[in-house]
mmCIF file of the C-alpha atoms, coordinates in Angstrom:
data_MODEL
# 
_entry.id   MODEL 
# 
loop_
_atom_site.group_PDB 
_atom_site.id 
_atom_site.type_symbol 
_atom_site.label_atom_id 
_atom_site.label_alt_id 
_atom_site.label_comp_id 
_atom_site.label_asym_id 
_atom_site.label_entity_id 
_atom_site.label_seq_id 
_atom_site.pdbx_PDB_ins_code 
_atom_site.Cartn_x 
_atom_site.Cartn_y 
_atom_site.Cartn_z 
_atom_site.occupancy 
_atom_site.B_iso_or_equiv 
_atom_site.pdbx_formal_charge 
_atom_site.auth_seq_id 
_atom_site.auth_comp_id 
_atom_site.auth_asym_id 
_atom_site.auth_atom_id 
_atom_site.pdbx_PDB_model_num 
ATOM 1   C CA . UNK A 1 1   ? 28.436 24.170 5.538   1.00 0.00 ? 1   UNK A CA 1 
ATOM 2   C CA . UNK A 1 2   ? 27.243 22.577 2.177   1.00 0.00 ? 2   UNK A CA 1 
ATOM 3   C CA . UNK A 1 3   ? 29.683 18.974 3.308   1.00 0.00 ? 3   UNK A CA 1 
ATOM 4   C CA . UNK A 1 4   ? 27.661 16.388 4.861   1.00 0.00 ? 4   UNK A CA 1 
ATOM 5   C CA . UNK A 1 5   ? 29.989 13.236 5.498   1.00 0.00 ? 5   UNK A CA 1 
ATOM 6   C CA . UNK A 1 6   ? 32.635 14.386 3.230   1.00 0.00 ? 6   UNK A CA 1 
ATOM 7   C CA . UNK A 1 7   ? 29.861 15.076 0.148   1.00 0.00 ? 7   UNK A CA 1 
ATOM 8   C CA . UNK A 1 8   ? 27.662 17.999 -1.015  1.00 0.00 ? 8   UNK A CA 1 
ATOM 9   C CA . UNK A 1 9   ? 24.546 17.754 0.584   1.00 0.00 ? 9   UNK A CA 1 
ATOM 10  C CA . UNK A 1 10  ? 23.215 17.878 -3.029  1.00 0.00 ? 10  UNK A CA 1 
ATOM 11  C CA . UNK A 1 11  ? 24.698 18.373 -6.793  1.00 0.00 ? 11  UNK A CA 1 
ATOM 12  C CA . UNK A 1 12  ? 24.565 21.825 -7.580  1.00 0.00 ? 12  UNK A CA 1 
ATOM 13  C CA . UNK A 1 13  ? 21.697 23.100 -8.765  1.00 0.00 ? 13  UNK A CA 1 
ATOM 14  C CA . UNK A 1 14  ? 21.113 26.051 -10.805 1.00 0.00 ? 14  UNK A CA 1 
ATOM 15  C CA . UNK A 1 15  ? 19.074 28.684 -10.283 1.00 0.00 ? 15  UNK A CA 1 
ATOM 16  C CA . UNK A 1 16  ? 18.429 32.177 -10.372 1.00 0.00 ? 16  UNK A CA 1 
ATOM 17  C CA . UNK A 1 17  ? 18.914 33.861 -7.009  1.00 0.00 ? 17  UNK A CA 1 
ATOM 18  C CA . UNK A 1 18  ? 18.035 37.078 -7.519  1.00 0.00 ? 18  UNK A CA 1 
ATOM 19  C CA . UNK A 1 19  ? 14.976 35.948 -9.047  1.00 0.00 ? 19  UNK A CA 1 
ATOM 20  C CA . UNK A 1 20  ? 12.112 35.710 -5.445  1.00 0.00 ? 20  UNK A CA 1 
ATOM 21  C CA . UNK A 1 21  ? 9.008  35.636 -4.694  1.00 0.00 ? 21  UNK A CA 1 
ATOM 22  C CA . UNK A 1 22  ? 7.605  38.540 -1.955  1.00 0.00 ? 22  UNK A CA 1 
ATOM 23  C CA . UNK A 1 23  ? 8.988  36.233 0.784   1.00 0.00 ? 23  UNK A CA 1 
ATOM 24  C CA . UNK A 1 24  ? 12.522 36.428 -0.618  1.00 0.00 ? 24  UNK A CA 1 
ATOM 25  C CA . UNK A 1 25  ? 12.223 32.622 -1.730  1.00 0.00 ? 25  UNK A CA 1 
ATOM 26  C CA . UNK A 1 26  ? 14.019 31.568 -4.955  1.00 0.00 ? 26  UNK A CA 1 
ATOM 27  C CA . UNK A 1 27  ? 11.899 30.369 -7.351  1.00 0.00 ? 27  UNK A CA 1 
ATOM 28  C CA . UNK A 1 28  ? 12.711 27.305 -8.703  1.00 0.00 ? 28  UNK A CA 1 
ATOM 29  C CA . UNK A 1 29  ? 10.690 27.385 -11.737 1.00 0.00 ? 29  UNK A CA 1 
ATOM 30  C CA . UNK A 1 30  ? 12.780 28.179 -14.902 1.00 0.00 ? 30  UNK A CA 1 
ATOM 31  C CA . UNK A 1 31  ? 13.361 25.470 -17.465 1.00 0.00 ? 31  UNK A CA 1 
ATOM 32  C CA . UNK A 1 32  ? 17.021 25.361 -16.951 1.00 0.00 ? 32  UNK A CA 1 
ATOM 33  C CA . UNK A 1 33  ? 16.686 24.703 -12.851 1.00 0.00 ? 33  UNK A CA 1 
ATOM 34  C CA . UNK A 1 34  ? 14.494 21.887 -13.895 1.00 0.00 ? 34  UNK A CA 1 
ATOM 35  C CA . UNK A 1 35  ? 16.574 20.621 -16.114 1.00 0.00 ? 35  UNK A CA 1 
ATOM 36  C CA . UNK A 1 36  ? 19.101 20.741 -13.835 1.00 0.00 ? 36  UNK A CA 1 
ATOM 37  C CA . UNK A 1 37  ? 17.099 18.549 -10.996 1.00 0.00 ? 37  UNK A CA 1 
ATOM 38  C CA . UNK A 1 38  ? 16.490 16.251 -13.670 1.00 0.00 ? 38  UNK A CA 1 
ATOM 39  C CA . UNK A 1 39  ? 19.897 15.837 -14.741 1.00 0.00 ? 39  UNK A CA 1 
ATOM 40  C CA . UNK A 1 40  ? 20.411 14.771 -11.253 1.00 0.00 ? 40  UNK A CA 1 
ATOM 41  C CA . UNK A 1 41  ? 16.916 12.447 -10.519 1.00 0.00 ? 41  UNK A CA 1 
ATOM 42  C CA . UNK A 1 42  ? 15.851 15.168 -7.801  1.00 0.00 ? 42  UNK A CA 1 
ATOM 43  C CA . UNK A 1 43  ? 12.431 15.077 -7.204  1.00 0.00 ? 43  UNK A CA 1 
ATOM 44  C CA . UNK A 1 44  ? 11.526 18.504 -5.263  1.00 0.00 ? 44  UNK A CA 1 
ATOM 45  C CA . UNK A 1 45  ? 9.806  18.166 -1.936  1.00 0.00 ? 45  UNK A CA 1 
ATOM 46  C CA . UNK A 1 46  ? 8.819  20.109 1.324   1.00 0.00 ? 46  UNK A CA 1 
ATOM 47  C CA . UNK A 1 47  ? 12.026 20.503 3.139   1.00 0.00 ? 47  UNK A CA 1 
ATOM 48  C CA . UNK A 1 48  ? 14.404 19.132 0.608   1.00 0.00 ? 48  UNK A CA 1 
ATOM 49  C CA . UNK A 1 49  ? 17.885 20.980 1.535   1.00 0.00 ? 49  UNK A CA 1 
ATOM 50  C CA . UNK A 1 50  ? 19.403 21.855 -1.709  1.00 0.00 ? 50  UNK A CA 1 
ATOM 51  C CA . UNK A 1 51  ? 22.787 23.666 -2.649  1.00 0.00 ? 51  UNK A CA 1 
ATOM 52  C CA . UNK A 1 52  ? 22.279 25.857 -5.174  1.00 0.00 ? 52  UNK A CA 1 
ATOM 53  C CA . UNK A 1 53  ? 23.901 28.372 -7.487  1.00 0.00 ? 53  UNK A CA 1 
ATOM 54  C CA . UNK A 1 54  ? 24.252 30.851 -10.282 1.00 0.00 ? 54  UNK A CA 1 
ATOM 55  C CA . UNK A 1 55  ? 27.078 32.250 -12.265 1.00 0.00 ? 55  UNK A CA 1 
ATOM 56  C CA . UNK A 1 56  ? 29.759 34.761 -10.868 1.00 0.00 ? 56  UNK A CA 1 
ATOM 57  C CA . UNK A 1 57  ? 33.086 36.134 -11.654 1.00 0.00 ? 57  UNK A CA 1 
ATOM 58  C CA . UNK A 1 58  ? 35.855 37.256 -9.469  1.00 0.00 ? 58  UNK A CA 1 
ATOM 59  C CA . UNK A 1 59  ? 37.642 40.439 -9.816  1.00 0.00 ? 59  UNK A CA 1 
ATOM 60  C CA . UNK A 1 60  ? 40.274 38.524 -12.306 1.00 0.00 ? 60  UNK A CA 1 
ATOM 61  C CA . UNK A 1 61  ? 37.262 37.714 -14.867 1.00 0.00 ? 61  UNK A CA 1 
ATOM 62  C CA . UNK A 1 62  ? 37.382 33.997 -13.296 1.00 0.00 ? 62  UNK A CA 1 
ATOM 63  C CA . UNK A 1 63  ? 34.084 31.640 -12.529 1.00 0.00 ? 63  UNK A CA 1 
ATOM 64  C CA . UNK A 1 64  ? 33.095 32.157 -9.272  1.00 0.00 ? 64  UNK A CA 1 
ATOM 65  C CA . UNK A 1 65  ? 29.631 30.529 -8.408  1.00 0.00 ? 65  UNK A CA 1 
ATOM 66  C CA . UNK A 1 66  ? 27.755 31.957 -5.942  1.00 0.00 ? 66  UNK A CA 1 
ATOM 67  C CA . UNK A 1 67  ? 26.099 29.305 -3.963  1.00 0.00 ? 67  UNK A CA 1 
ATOM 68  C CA . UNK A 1 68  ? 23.694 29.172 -0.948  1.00 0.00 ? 68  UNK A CA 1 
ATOM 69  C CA . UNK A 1 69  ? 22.064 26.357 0.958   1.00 0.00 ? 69  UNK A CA 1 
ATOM 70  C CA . UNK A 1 70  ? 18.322 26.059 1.016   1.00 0.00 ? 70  UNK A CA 1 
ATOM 71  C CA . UNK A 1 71  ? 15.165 24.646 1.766   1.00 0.00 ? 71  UNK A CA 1 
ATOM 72  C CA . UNK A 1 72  ? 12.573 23.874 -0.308  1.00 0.00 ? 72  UNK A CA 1 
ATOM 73  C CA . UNK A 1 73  ? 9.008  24.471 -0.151  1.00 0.00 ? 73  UNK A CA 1 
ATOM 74  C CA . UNK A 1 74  ? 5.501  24.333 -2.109  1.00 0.00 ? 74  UNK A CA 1 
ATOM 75  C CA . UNK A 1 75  ? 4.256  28.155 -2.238  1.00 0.00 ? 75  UNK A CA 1 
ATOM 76  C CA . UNK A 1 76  ? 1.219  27.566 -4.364  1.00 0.00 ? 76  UNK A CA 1 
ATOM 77  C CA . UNK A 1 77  ? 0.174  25.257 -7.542  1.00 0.00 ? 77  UNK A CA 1 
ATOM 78  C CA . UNK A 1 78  ? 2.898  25.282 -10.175 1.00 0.00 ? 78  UNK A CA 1 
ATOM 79  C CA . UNK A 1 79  ? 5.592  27.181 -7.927  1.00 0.00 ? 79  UNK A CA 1 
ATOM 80  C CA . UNK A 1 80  ? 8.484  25.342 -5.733  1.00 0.00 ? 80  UNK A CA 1 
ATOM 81  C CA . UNK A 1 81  ? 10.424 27.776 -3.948  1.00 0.00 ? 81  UNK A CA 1 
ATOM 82  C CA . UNK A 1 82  ? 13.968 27.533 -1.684  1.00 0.00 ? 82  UNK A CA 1 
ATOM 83  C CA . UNK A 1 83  ? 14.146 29.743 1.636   1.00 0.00 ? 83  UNK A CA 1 
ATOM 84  C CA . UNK A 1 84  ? 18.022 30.262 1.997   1.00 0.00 ? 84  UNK A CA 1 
ATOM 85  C CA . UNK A 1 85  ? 19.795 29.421 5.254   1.00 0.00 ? 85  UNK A CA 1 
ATOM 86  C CA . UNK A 1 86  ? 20.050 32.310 7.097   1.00 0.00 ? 86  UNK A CA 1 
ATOM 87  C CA . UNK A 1 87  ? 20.093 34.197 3.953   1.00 0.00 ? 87  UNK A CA 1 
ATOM 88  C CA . UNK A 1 88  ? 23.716 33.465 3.541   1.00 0.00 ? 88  UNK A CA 1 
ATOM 89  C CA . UNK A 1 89  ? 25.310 33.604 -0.181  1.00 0.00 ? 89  UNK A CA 1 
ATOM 90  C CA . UNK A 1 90  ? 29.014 32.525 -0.209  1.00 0.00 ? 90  UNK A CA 1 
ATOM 91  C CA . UNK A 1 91  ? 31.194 32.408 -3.399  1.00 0.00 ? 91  UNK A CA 1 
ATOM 92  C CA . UNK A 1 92  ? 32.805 28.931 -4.045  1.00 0.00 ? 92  UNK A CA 1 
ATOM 93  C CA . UNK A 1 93  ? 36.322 31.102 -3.398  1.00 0.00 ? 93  UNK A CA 1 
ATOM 94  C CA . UNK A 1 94  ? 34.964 31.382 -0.080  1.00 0.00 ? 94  UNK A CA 1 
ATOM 95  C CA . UNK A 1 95  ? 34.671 27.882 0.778   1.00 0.00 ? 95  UNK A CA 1 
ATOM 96  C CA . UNK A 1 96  ? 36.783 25.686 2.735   1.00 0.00 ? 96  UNK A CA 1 
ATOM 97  C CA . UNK A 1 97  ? 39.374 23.808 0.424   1.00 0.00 ? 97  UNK A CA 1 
ATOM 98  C CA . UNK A 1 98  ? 37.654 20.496 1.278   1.00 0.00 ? 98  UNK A CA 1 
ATOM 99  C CA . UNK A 1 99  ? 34.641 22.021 0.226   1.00 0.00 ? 99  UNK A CA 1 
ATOM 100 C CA . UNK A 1 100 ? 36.131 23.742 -2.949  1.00 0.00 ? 100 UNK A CA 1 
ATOM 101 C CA . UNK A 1 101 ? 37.246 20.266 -4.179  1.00 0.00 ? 101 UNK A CA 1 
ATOM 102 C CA . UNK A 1 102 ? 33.761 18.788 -3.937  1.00 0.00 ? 102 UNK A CA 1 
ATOM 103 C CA . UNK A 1 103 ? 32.030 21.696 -5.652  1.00 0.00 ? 103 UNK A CA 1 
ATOM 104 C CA . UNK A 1 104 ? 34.489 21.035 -8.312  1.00 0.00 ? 104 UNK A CA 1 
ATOM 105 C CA . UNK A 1 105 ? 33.599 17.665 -8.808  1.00 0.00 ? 105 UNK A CA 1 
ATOM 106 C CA . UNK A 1 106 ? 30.414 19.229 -10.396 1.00 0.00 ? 106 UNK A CA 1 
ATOM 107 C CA . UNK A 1 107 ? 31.493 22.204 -11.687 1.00 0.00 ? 107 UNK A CA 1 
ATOM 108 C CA . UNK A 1 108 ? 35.266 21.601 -13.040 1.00 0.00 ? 108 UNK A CA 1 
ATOM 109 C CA . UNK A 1 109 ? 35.369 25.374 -14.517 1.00 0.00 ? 109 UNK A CA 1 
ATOM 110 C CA . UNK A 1 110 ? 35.301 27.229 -11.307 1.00 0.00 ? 110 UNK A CA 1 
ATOM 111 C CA . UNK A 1 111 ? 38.418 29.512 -11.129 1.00 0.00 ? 111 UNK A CA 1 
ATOM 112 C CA . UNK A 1 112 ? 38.665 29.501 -14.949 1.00 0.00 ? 112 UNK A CA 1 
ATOM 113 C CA . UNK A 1 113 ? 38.704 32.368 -17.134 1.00 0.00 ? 113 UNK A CA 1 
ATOM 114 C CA . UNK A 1 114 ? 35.056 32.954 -18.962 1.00 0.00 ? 114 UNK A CA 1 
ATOM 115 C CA . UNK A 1 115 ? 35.275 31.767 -22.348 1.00 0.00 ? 115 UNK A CA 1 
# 
């Protein structure tokens, strides 16, 4: 569920999710993720639930974000990391229409072709 009264539970926030640490945390420390939570005036902290995501296509060449809710944490000096929910990874195409809509709101080019 990334809806919490009708509203993401955070903008989406970009990261890369293959990209871990040995506990299979994402590490949030590229320039663009913190660009990202700035763009947005998040300020990371322990237990912070984030939705986050990185760039997909479908099977039809289309943008289809993969997204996953997690939790943040501090692993050591310099290094925020988010623990995924269950370790579930959903694409956007996956989500509830309600859902789809808000996502949208963010990211407008979801089910376009990649340019």
């Amino acid at each position: 569920m990334i809806l919490r009264n009708s509203e993401l539970i955070s903008p989406p926030v970009w990261a890369d999710l293959a990209r871990t640490d040995h506990l299979a945390r994402i590490k949030l420390d590229l320039f663009a993720t913190s660009e990202n939570l700035k763009t947005y005036g998040i300020v990371l902290k322990n237990g912070l639930k984030l939705l986050l995501y990185d760039e997909d296509l479908d099977d039809d060449w289309l943008i289809d974000d993969v997204i996953a809710v997690a939790i943040v944490s501090w692993a050591h000096p310099g290094l925020w990391v988010a623990e995924v929910q269950g370790g579930v990874f959903k694409h956007v195409s996956d989500l509830r229409q309600e859902e789809q809509a808000a996502y949208r709101r963010f990211r407008p080019q979801i089910g376009t072709p990649l340019s």
